[in-house]
C-alpha positions in Angstrom: -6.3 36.4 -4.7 -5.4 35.9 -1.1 -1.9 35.3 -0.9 -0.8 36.3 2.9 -3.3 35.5 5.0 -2.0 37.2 8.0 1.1 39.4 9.2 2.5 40.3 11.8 5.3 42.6 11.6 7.9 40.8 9.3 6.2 37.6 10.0 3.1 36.0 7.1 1.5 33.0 7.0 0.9 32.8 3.0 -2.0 31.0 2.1 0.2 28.5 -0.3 2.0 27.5 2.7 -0.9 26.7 4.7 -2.4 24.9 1.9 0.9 22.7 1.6 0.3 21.9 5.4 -3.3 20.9 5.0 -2.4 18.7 2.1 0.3 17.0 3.8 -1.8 16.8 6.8 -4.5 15.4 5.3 -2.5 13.1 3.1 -0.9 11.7 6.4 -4.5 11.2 8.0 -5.7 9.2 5.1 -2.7 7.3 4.7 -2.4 6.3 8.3 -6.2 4.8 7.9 -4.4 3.0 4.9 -1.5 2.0 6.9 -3.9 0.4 9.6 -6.1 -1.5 7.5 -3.5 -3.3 5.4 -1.1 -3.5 8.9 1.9 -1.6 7.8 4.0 -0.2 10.3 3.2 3.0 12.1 6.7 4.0 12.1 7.3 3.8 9.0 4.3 6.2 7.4 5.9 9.0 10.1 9.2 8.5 8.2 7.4 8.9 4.4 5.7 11.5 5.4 8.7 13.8 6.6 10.4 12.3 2.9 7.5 13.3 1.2 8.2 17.0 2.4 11.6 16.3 1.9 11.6 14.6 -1.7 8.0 16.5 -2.5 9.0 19.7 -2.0 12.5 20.0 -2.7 11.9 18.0 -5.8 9.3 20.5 -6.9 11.6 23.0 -6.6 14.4 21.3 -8.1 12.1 20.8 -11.5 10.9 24.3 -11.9 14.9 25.4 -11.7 15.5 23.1 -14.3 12.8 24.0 -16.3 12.6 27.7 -16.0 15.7 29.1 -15.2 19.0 29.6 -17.3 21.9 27.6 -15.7 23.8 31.1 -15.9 21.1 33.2 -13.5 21.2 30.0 -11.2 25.0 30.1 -10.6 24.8 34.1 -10.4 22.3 33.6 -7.4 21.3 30.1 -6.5 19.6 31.2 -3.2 17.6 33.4 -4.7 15.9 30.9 -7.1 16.3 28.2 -4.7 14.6 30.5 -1.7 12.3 32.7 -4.1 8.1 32.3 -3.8 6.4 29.7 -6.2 8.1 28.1 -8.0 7.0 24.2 -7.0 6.3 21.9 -9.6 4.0 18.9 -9.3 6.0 16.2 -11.5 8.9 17.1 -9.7 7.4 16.9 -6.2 5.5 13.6 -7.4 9.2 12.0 -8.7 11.1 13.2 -5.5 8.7 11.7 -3.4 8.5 8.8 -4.8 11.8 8.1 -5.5 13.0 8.3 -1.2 9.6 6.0 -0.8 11.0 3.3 -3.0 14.6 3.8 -0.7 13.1 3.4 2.5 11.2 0.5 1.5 13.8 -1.3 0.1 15.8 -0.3 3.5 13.0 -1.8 5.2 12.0 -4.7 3.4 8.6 -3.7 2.6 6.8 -4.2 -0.9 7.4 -0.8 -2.8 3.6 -1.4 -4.4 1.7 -2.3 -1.2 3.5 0.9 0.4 2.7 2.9 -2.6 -1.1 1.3 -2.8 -1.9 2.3 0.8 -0.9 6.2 -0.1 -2.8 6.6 -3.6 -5.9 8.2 -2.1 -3.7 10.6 0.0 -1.4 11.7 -2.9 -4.3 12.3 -5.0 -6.5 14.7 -1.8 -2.8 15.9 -1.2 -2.7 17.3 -5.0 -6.4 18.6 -4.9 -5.9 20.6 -1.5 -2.5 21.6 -2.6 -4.1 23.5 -5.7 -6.5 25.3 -4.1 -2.8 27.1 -2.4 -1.6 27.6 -6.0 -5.2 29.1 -6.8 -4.8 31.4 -3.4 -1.4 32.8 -4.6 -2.1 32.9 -8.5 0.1 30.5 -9.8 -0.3 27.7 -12.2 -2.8 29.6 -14.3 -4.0 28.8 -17.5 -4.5 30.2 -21.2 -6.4 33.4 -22.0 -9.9 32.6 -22.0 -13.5 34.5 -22.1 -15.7 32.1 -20.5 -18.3 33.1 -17.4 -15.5 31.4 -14.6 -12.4 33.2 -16.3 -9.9 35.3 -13.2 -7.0 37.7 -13.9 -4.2 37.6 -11.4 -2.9 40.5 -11.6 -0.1 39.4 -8.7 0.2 36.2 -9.7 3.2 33.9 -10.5 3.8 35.9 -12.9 0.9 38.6 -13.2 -1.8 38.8 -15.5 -4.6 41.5 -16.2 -6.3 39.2 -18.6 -9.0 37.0 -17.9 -7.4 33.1 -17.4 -8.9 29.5 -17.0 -8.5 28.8 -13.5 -6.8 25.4 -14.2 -5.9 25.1 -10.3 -9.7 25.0 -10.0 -10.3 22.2 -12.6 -7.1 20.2 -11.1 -8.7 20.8 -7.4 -12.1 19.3 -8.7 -10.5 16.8 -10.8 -8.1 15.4 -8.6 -10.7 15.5 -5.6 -13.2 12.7 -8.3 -9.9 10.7 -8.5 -9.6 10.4 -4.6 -13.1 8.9 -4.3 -12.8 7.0 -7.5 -9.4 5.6 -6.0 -11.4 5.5 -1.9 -14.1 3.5 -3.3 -11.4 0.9 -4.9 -9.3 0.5 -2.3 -10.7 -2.4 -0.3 -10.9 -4.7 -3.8 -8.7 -7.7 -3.8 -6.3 -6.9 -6.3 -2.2 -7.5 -6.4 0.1 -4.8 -4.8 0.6 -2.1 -7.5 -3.0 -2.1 -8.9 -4.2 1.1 -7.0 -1.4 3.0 -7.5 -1.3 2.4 -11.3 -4.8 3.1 -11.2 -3.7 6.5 -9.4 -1.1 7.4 -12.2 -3.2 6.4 -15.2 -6.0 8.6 -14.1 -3.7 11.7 -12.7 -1.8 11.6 -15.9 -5.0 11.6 -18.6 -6.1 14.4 -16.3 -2.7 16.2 -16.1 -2.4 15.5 -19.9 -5.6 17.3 -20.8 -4.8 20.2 -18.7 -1.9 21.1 -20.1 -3.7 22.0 -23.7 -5.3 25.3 -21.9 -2.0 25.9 -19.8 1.0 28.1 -20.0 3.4 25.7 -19.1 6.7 24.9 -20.3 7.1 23.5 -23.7 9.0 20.1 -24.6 11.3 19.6 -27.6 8.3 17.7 -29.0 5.9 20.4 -31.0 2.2 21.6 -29.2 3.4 18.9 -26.5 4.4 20.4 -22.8 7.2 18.6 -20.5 4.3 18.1 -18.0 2.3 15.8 -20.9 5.0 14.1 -21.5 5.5 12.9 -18.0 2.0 12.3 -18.2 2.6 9.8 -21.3 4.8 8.4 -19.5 3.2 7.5 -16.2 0.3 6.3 -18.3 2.0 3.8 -19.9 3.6 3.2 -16.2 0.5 2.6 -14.9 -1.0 0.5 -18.3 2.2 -2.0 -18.2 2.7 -2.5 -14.3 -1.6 -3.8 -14.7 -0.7 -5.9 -17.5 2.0 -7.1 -15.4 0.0 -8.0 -12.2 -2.9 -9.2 -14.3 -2.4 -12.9 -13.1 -0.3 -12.6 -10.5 -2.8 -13.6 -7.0 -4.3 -10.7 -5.4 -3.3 -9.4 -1.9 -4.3 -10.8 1.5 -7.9 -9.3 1.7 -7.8 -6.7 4.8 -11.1 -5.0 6.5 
């Protein structure tokens, strides 16, 4: 576990932060190749990228308060839960983020889908870089486990001596096939919203599958987590906005 990578005095760079700014960076850089090819407006990928940080991150943060933490330590101390290390969580992030990107567009009269299209590859080398930080700081763990690869974190969010799948690992690998699956796609001819469905079908089988050797946080719905059922969710997103677009006529081909 590396989770400051330097200090000065009072001052540390933690290595889940810089692994946020590399996945955001690199997101932006992939995106703005995006941007160019299918002539979307500069100015507007600067904008989504400070709401992704906006909506990602606070939404993140949002989620895991609502999941984790009783509504009566929250109002005792909200700064202290709001302000406190870890405690991001994907789905939450993911929704945020998505939810300011349909705003602007509609502000801008852009097509939500063509928008959303162009930044599938980045979202999904955004979420692999992004868990190698929660691998770095010990969070986001999985279940007990005795096989070869199996870490302890023994200050992780929260500790454990015992050996644990190192889902961050398996997400950073797994998320880093879907980027190339979705980078070799991209240039197809296919109606806005195909790549992005494509992007939320795949992230959410992977998610879904996951979750069976994570400690996460359960749902009301028995040996299901709230994570796989967001997964289901987007799934079907993704399954019914294809079978939507099926015949509509594909986008003006770009380089």
């Amino acid at each position: 576990m590396y989770p400051e990578l330097l200090r000065i005095g009072n001052f540390a760079i933690s290595s889940f932060g810089l692994m946020v700014a590399l996945a955001f960076l690199a997101g932006y850089w992939i995106a703005s190749l995006e941007f160019k090819r299918k002539k979307l407006d500069d100015k507007l990928l600067g904008n989504i990228l400070l709401l992704s940080m906006l909506g990602g991150i606070g939404g993140a943060k949002l989620m895991y308060i609502f999941e984790n933490v009783p509504l009566s330590d929250f109002i005792s101390s909200p700064f202290t839960h709001i302000f406190s290390r870890g405690g991001l969580t994907f789905y939450g992030g993911f929704i945020g983020a998505v939810l300011l990107f349909w705003i602007l567009t509609v502000k801008n009269k852009v097509s939500f889908f063509k928008v959303m299209d162009a930044m599938a590859p980045a979202l999904a080398i955004g979420h692999s870089i992004g868990r190698i930080g929660c691998f770095l700081v010990g969070d986001d763990y999985g279940i007990k486990s005795d096989v070869p690869w199996a870490v302890a974190f023994p200050k992780g969010l929260p500790p454990t001596t015992d050996p644990v799948h190192p889902t961050q690992v398996y997400e950073v690998i797994l998320m880093g096939l879907i980027f190339f699956v979705l980078w070799k796609l991209r240039k197809r001819n296919t109606p806005d919203g195909w790549l992005f469905s494509i992007l939320i079908i795949l992230a959410g089988i992977e998610r879904f599958l996951i979750e069976f050797i994570r400690s996460t946080t359960p749902s009301p719905i028995p040996d299901l987590s709230v994570a796989q059922l967001i997964a289901i969710g987007l799934i079907v997103i993704g399954i019914l906005k294809i079978i939507s677009i099926k015949n509509k006529p594909a986008s003006k081909k770009t380089a």
